[in-house]
N, C-alpha and C positions, 0 to 999 in steps of 0.2 A: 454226423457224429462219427462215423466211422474213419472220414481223414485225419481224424482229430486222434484215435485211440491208436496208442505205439504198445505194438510189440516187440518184443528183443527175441526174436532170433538166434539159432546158433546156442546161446547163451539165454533160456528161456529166465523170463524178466519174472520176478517175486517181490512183491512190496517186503519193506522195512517189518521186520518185528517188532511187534507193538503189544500196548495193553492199555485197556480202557476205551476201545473202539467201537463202531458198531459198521453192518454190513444192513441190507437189505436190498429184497429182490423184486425188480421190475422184466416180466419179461422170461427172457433166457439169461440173462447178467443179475449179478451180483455188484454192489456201490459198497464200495469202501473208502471211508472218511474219518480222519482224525484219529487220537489216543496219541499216548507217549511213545515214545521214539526217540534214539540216540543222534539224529539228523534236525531235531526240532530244539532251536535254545531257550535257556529257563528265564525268556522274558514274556513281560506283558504285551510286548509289542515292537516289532522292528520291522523290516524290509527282508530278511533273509527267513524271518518267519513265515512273514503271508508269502512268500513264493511258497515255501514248504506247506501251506496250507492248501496253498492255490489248485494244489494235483490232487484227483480221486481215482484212485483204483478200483479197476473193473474187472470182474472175472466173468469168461464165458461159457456155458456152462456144453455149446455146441464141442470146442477145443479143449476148455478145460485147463486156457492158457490167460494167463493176467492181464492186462494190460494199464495206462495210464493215461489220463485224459485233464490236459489242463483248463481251467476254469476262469471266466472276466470275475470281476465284480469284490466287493471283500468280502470274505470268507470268516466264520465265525472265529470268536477266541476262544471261547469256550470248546478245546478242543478234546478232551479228556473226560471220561464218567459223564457225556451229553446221554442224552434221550433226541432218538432217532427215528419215524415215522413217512412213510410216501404216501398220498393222496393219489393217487392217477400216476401221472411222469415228472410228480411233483415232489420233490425230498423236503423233509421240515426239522432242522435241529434247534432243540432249545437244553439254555442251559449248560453248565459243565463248568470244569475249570480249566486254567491256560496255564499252568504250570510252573508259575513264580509265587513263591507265597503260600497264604491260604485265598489269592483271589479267586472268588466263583463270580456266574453270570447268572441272567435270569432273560437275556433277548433270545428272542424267536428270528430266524435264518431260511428263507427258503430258495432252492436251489431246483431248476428248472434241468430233469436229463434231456432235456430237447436243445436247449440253448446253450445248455452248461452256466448260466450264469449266476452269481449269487445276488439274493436282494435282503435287506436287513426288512422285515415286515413288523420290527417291535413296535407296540402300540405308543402314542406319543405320553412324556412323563406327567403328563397332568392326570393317567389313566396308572399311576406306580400304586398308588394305594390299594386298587384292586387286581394287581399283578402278582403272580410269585414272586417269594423272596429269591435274592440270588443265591444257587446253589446245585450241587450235583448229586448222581446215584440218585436221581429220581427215576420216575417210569412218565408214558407217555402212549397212546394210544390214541386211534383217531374213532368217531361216530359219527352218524347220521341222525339229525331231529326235524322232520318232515322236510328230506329231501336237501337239510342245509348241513353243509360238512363242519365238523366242530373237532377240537381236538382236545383230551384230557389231561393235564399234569397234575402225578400224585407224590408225595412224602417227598424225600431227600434229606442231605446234610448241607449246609451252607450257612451262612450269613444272617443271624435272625433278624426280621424284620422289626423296624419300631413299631410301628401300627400290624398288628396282629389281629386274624381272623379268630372270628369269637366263637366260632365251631369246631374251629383245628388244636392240637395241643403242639406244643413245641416244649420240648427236653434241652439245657444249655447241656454247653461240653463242660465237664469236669475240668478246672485250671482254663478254661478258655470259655468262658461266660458267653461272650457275642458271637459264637460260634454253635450250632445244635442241629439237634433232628424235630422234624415235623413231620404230621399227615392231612398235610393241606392239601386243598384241590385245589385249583383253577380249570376254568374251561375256556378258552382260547376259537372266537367266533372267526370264522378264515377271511368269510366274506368282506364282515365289515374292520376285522382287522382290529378287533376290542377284548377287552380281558372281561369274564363274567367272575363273579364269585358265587358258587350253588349254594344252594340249600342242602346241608348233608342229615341225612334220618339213616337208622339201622347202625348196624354194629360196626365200625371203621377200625381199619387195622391200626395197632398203635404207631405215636411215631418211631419211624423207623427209614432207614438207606439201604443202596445195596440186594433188593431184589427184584424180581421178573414181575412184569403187568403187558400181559399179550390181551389182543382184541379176541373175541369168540364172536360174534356178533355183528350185526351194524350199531346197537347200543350197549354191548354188553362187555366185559370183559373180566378178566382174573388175573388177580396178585398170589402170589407164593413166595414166601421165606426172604430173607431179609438180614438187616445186621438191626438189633436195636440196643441202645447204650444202657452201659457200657458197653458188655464182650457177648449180650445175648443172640444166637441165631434163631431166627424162626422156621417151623415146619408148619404152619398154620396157611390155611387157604383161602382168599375171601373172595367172593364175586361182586363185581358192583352195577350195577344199572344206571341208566347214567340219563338224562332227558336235558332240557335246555338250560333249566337253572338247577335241577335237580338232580342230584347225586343218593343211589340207596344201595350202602353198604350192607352184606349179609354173611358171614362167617360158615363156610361150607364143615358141616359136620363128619367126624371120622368115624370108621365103620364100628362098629361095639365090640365086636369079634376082636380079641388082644394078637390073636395073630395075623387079622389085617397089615398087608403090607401098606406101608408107608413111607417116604423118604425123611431121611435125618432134617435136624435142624442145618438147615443152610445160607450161605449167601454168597454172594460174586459169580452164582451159578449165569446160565441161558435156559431160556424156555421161547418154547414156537409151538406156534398154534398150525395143525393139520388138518383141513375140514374134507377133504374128497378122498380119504379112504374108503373103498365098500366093498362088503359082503355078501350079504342077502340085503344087505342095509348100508346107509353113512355110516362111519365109524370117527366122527370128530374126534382127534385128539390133543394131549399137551406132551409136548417132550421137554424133558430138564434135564440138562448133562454140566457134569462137572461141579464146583462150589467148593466152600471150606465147612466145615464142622464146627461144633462146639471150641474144640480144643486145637481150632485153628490146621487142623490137616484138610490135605488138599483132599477131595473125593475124585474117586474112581466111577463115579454112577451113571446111568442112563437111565431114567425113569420114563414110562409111558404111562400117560391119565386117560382111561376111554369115561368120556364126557357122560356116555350114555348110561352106561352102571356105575360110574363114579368109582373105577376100581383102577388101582396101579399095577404098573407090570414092570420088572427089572430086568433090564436088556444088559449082556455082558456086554463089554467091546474092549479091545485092546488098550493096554493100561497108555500108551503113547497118543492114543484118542480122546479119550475120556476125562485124565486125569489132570485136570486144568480150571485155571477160573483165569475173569479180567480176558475173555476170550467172545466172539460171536462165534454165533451158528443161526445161517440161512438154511432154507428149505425149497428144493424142486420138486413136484408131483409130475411124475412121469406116467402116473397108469393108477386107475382105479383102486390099485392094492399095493403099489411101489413109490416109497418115496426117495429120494437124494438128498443128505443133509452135507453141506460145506462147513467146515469149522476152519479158524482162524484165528491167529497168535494167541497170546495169555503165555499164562507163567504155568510151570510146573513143581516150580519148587521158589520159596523165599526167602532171601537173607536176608535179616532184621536189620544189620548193619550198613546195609546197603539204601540208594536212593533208588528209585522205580529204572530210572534210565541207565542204570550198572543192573539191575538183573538182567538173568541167562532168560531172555522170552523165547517164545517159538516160532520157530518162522517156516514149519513146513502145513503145507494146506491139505487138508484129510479130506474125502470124500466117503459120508458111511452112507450103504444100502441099504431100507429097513420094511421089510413086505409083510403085509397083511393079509391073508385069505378067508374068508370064514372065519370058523370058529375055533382054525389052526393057531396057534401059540406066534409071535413074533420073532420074525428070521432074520437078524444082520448078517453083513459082511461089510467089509473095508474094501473101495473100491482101490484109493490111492491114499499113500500117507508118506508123501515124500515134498521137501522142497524143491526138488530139483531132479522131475522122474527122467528117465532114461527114454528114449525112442521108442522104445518096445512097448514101457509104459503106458508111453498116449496114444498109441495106438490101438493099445487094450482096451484103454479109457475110451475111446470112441467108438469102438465094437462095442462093449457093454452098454454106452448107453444106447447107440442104434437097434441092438437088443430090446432095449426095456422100452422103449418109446415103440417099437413095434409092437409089442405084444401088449402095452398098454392100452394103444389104439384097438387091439381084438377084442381085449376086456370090458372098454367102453362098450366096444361096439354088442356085447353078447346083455351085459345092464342093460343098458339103454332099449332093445329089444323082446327082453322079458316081461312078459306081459301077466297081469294078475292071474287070468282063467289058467293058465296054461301050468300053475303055479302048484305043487300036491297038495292033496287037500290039508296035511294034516298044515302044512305054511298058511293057507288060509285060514283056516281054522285059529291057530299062533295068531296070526293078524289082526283077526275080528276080536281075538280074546284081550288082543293088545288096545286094540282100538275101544271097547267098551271099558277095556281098564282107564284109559287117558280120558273118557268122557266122565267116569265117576269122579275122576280125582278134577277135571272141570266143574263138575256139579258141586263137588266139594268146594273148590276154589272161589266159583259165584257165590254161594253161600257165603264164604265166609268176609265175600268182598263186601255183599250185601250187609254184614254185623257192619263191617268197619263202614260204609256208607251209613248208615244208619247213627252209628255215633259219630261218625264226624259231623254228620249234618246236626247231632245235640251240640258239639262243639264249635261248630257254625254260628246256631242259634246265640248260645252263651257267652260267645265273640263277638257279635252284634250287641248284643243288648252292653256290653263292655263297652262296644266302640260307642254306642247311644248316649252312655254315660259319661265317657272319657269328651265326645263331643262337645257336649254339657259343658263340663269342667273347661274343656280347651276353649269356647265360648265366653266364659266369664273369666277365663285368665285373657283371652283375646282383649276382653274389654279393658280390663285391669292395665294390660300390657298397653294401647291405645291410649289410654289413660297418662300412665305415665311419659310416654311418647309425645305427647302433647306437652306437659308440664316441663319433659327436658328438652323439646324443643322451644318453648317457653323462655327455658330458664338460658337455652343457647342465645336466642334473643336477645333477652334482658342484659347477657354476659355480652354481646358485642355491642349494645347499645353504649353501655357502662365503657369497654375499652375505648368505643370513637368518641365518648366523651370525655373520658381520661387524655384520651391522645388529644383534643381539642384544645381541655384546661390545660395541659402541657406546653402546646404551642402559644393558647393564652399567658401563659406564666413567663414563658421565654421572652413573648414580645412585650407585655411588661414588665419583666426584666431591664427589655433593652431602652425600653421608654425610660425606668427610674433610669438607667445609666445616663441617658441624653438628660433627663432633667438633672441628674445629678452635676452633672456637666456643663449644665448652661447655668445651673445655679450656682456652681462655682464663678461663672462669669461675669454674672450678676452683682456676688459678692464681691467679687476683684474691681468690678467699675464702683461698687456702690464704694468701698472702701475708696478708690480715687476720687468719685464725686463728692467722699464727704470730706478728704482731705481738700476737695477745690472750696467748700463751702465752709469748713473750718477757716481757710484763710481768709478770703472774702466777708467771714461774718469779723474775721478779727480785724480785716479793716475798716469794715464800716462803723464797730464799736470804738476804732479809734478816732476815726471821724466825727463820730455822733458824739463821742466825748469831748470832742473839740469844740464842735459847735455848739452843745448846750452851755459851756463852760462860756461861751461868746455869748450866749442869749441869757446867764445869770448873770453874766454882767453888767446888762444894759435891757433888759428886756423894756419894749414900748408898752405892751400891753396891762402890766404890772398895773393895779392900783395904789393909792393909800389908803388906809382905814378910816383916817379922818376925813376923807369925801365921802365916803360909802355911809348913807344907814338904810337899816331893815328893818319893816315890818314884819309882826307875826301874821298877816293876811297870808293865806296859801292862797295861789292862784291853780299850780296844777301839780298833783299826786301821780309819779308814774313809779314803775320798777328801778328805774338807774336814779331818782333821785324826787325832791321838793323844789318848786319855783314858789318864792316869795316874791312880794311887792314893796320897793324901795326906792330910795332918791340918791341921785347921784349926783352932789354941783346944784340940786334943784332942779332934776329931771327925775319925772317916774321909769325907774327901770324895772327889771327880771333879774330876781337873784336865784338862781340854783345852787343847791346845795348837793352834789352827786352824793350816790349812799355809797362806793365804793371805789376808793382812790389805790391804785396798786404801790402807787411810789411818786412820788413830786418831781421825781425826773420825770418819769412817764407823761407825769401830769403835764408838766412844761412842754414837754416835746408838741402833742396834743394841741397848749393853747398855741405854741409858734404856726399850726399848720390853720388853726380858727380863725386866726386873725388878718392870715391872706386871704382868705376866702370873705370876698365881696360880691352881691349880686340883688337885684330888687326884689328879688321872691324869697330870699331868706333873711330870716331876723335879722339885724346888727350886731356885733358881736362888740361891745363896747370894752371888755379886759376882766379881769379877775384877780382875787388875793392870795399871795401863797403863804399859807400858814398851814397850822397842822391839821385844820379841817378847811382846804380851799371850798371857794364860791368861783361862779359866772357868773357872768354879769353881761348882762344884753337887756335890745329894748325891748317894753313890753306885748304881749302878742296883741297883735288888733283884732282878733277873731276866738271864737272857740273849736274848741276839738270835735274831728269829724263825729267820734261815736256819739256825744251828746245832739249834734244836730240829728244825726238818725235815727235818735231816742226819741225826738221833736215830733220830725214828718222825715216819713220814706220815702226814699228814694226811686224812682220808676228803674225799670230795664234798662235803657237807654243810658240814663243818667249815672248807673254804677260804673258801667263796658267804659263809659267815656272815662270819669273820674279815675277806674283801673289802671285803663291805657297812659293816661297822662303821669300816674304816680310811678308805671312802670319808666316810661320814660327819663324821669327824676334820677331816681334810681341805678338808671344804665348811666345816665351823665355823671353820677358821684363813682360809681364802679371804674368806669375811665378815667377817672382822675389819678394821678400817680402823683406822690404817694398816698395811697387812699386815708382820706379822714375816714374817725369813725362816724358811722350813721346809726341812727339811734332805727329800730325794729321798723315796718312798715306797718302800722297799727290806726287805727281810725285814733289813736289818743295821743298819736304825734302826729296826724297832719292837722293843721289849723284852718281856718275859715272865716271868711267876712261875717261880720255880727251884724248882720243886714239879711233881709227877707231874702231868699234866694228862687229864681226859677229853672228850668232845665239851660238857660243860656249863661246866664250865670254858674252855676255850676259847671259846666262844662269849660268856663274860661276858668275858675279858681284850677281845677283839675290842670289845665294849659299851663298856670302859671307855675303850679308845682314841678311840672314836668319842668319848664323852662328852668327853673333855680337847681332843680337835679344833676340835669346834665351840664349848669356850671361848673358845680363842685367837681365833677366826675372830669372836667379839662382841667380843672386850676391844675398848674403842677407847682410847688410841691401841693399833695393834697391837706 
């Protein structure tokens, strides 16, 4: 680190004056980082910024001479009103604002003075809801909770968060609503790099910006004074205790006495905590220097807090020293009763008109002396208070401190080697009086811890039987809840079963859709043929009615078949009663013939057509067809049957198995031979009361030829053409 760290020479090197910085000490140096500055531009973010970010200034406290140390890695924005805290050789800035705007931050930065490097260690944002909100003029403080490092942010102005801690209060800004003060906690776990939100109990400062919270402690530490909204400054002190999840605020009480000293209401002061002053004793203390008042003046003050009686002391010191805010102040212990406080830039005075980076800041670096002896009253002196000392100067400066580091070492060395016995008695005495006073006010203490054990553990009780109960209840809402869970998984069911079957009928509707299209379609084509075949048939039937007109007109002129009346006579003898008609018994010329009488003649055309196709039909298995009369109730006239009608012979005697299959067979055959016949005559039903039969005993051979013969005169008809 030391090739890295430039001094100027000749011409001794002074950082920029600034406001809203912070310093802190590792070591014999002093780290100085960030605030506003005439060299830094009013953006969110550029390249000529993070350079201006990239460099920290150190001061040594051996010379007494500044230097600057350039830095890898990016360096926060948040570079103004941050909160500033070192672990070991480890610096941690969170928070602050960058200078454009009203943007504030709320990521954690840590900067390694071994490496110089910067690493952004903010927790990732899936962990923002239990992060601070962004903002600045917070405080920050580091602890210890069994041995694991943690660090504390409290209050500030910034950015209100949406989601708000339900233990902290937040105050909007007047005319700017998303914008306020809080006293929220967070506690910041290093190791694993995670945001806690505490449990906060006891009295907590209100929201408020703008003042001091120094460590006292490995868990403990103090806030003092403040800005709270509007224009109120605080003089109020609180301590807080701090554990893993646990935050316990307690409002330090003021003496009764009205002319207890105490300092003003303040804020934009410094405070630093001193724990190796001694006496006959430690003398932990608090120093607060500088702040504005009520009514907005700058103070002139130095206050000393001794921890131990809880009493303040007002140190003069030169108005060029003191009278300042928007300034640090580091602390070196040089000697059991000498300490070295460094102060740096701030304002001294404010013009309202103006922005931060046109005030007149400061830019020379003070060094105040401040010694403690006993029970001696506190001694300052200004070591230096120059920007730019002279030769003489630092050379002073180096003798005084060689001085004070020598004689601090004698100091130690004379503490360290006093021993109790050796000690007058009336100190031992003091001691012992002191030590039995600390045990009572312990006995007291157990005592009263014992009351509060005692009822927290009724409180315990009474939260169990709660939690027994709410169990219960969350049991039967568990079911309930199950319940319904079921039913609306259920009902998700039913609802997707419902869409694939919607979607289904869908696709069913479409494809018959497409189907009536195709049949619509081909039944258009149906229609288009049927209309040409019935125009084919329309013609063809108009020529065959002209034909058949012709030729009947040929067959009333000359028909053979025709009878005369005077050959014909009839008997009333009925021979056989069917549905199409009566056969009577008659003579023709002096022959017995068959006169039928049909019961339903359509038309005498019809009729004649009918007897033209009768009378070519010749064959030995069917009657004779001898002619007929046409008048207005025609006859037929054929010869008489020689047999009777099946049904009466099988009213007789039955017929076997055998003998029907055959007779069947053969009547079928009939039948197909009249079908074949083109053009078909008509055929009277195939009825046991139209086929006829020999009027002769019959046996199964016999029957079986009458059957043969039937067939045989069928399939005549069925070739004659015409039929």
């Amino acid at each position: 680190m030391l090739n890295k760290l430039k001094f100027h020479h000749g011409k001794r090197y002074q950082p920029h004056p600034r406001v809203g910085h912070t310093t802190v000490v590792i070591g014999d140096r002093m780290y100085l980082w960030g605030g506003w500055h005439k060299h830094i531009p009013k953006l969110h973010s550029n390249a000529e910024k993070i350079k201006a970010l990239s460099v920290i200034d150190v001061y040594n406290l051996r010379t007494g001479d500044w230097g600057e140390i350039p830095t890898s890695g990016l360096p926060p924005l948040g570079m103004a009103y941050h909160a500033c805290v070192n672990l070991g050789e480890d610096l941690y800035y969170f928070g602050g604002r960058c200078g454009h705007g009203g943007c504030h931050h709320n990521t954690m930065h840590r900067l390694s003075t071994v490496t110089m490097k910067w690493k952004d260690v903010t927790p990732p944002f899936d962990q923002a809801d239990e992060g601070p909100m962004k903002k600045a003029q917070c405080g920050m403080i580091a602890f210890k909770w069994r041995n694991e490092e943690m660090l504390f942010i409290a209050g500030g102005y910034g950015l209100l968060p949406v989601r708000q801690q339900s233990e902290a209060k937040y105050v909007p800004k007047r005319g700017k609503p998303e914008y306020g003060w809080t006293n929220e906690g967070n506690i910041f776990a290093v190791k694993s790099g995670s945001w806690l939100i505490p449990h906060v109990t006891g009295e907590a400062p209100p929201p408020c910006s703008n003042f001091s919270l120094t460590s006292i402690s490995d868990s403990r530490g103090i806030l003092f004074g403040g800005y709270q909204p509007e224009t109120n400054r605080l003089s109020d002190m609180f301590v807080v205790e701090l554990g893993k999840e646990t935050v316990f605020w307690s409002k330090l009480a003021r003496p009764s006495d009205i002319n207890g000293l105490w300092p003003k209401s303040t804020c934009d002061h410094t405070m630093i905590y001193v724990a190796s002053l001694h006496s006959d004793r430690p003398h932990p203390c608090l120093i607060v220097i500088g702040g504005e008042d009520d009514d907005g003046k700058i103070l002139n003050d130095c206050w000393i807090l001794e921890l131990q009686t809880v009493t303040w002391k007002h140190i003069l010191l030169p108005v060029s020293v003191a009278s300042r805010l928007y300034h640090s102040v580091s602390a070196f212990t040089l000697g059991p009763h000498c300490i070295w406080l460094v102060l740096f830039g701030g304002v001294s005075d404010i013009v309202d008109d103006k922005d931060w980076q046109e005030q007149s800041m400061l830019s020379n670096t003070a060094v105040i002396e401040l010694v403690k002896r006993g029970e001696q009253d506190w001694v300052s002196a200004v070591i230096t208070n120059s920007s730019n000392p002279l030769p003489n100067a630092v050379e002073d400066y180096v003798r005084k401190l060689n001085d004070r580091v020598f004689q601090g070492r004698k100091d130690w060395v004379s503490i360290t080697t006093k021993l109790p016995s050796f000690l007058p008695v009336d100190e031992e005495k003091s001691r012992a009086e002191r030590a039995e006073h600390r045990a009572d006010v312990a006995e007291q203490q157990v005592s009263e811890f014992r009351k509060l054990v005692e009822e927290s553990q009724l409180v315990v009780t009474q939260v169990k039987n709660d939690a027994v109960k709410e169990r219960k209840n969350s049991s039967s809402l568990y079911g309930d809840l199950s319940d319904a869970r079921k039913r609306a998984l259920k009902a998700e069911t039913d609802y997707r079963k419902a869409n694939e079957e919607a979607f289904k009928a869908k696709n069913e509707a479409k494809r018959l859709e497409g189907e009536l299209a195709e049949a619509e379609r081909k039944l258009e084509e149906l229609q288009d043929e049927m209309r040409e075949e019935m125009m084919k048939i329309r013609s063809e039937l108009h020529s065959l009615q002209s034909t058949s007109t012709s030729s009947t007109a040929l067959s009333l002129e000359s028909p053979e078949w025709v009878l005369k009346n005077e050959d014909l006579q009839i008997c009333d003898k009925v021979l056989i009663r069917s549905r199409s008609g009566e056969i009577h018994l008659g003579t023709f010329r002096g022959a017995k013939v068959a006169v039928k009488y049909p019961h339903k003649v359509t038309s005498l055309e019809e009729f004649t057509k009918a007897m033209n196709i009768i009378s070519n039909l010749h064959h030995p298995n069917l009657l004779l067809f001898i002619g007929a009369l046409l008048s207005e109730s025609p006859v037929i006239v054929t010869e008489v049957p020689p047999s009777k009608p099946l049904n009466i012979l099988l009213e007789d005697s039955p017929l076997s198995r055998g003998s029907i299959l055959s007779i069947s067979r053969d009547i079928a055959c009939a039948l197909n031979h009249l079908h074949l016949h083109n053009p078909h005559p008509e055929v009277p039903p195939s009825k046991p009361l139209n086929i006829l039969l020999e009027d002769s005993p019959l046996s199964r051979g016999s029957i079986l030829s009458i059957s043969r013969d039937i067939a045989c005169a069928l399939n005549h008809l069925h070739l004659h053409n015409p039929h």
